[in-house]
C-alpha positions as CSV (number, residue, x, y, z in Angstrom):
1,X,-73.6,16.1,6.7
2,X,-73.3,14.8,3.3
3,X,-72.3,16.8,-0.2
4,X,-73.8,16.3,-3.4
5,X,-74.6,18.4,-6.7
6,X,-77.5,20.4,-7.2
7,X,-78.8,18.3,-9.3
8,X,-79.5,15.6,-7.0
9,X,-82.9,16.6,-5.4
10,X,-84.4,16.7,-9.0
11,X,-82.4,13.5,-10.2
12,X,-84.3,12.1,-6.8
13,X,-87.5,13.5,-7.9
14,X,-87.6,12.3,-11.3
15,X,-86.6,8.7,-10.2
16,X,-89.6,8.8,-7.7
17,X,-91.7,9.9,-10.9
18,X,-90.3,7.3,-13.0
19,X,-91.3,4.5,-10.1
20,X,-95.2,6.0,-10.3
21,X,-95.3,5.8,-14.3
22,X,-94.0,2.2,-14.1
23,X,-96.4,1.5,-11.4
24,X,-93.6,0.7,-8.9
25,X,-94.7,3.0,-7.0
26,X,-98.3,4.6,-5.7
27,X,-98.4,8.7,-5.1
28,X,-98.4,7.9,-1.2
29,X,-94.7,6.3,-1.8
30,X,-93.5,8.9,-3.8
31,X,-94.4,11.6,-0.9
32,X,-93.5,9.2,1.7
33,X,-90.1,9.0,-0.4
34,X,-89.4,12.2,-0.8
35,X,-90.8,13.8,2.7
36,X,-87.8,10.9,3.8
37,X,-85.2,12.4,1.4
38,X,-85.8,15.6,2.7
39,X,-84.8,14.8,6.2
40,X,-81.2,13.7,4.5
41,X,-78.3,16.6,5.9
42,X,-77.1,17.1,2.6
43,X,-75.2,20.3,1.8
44,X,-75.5,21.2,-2.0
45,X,-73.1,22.5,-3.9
46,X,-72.6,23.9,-7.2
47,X,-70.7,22.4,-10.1
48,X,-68.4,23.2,-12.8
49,X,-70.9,22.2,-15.1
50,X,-68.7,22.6,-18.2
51,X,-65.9,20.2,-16.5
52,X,-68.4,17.9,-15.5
53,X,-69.3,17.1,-19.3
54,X,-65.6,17.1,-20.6
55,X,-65.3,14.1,-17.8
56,X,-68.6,12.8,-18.9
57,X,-67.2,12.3,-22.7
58,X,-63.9,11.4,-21.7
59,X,-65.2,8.4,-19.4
60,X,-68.7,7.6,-20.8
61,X,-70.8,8.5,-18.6
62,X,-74.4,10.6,-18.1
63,X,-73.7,13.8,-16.9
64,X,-75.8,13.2,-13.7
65,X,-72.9,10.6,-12.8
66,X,-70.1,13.3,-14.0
67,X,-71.7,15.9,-11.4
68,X,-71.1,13.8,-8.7
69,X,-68.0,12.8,-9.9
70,X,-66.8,16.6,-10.3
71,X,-67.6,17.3,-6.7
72,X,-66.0,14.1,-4.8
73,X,-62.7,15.6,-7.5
74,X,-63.0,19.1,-6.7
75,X,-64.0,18.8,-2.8
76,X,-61.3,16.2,-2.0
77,X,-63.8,14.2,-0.7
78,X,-64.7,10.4,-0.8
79,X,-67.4,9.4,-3.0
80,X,-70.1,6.9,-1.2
81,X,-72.2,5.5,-3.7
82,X,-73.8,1.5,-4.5
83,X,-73.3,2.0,-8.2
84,X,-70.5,-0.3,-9.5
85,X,-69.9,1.9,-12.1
86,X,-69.8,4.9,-10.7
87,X,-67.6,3.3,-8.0
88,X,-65.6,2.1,-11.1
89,X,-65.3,5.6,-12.7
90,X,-64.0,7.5,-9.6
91,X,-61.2,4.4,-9.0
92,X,-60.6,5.2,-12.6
93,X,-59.8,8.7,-11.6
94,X,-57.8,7.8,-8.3
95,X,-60.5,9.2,-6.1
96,X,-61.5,7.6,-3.1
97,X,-63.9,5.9,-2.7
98,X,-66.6,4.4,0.1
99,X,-68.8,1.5,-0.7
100,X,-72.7,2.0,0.6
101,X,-74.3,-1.1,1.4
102,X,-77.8,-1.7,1.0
């Protein structure tokens, strides 16, 4: 099972959304997408939101990026992620980290 944020079913769904208004996408892909997304074992779990933006100033980031960082710190757990600098970030901050491959 994997861990994430809240926040990442609806920062799924919006990028599914954002692939359908740039035409990347048709409405059959987006459901396709998301029925997939929903077979994912992902355990969600809440955030210090509050914490999550202090790190998000300090290191210049989103706050969508400082969610997931904020879990991987508070869990003790190893981030897996393809974004560079997200994978950058959490060295940054001396937490583990796993590359995903595409």
């Amino acid at each position: 099972m994997l861990l994430a944020p809240g926040s990442v079913p609806w920062e799924v769904g919006n990028a599914l959304i954002a692939g359908f208004r740039r035409k990347r996408l048709n409405a059959r892909q987006v459901g396709d997408a998301w029925a997939f997304f929903e077979r994912i074992p992902l355990r969600l779990l809440p955030i210090a939101v509050a914490k999550a933006l202090e790190l998000a100033e300090q290191i210049g980031l989103y706050a969508y990026d400082a969610y997931i960082l904020e879990a991987v710190r508070t869990r003790r757990v190893p981030l897996l992620t393809t974004d560079k600098r997200l994978r950058a970030a959490a060295a940054g901050l001396g937490l583990e980290v796993w590359e995903a491959t595409r």
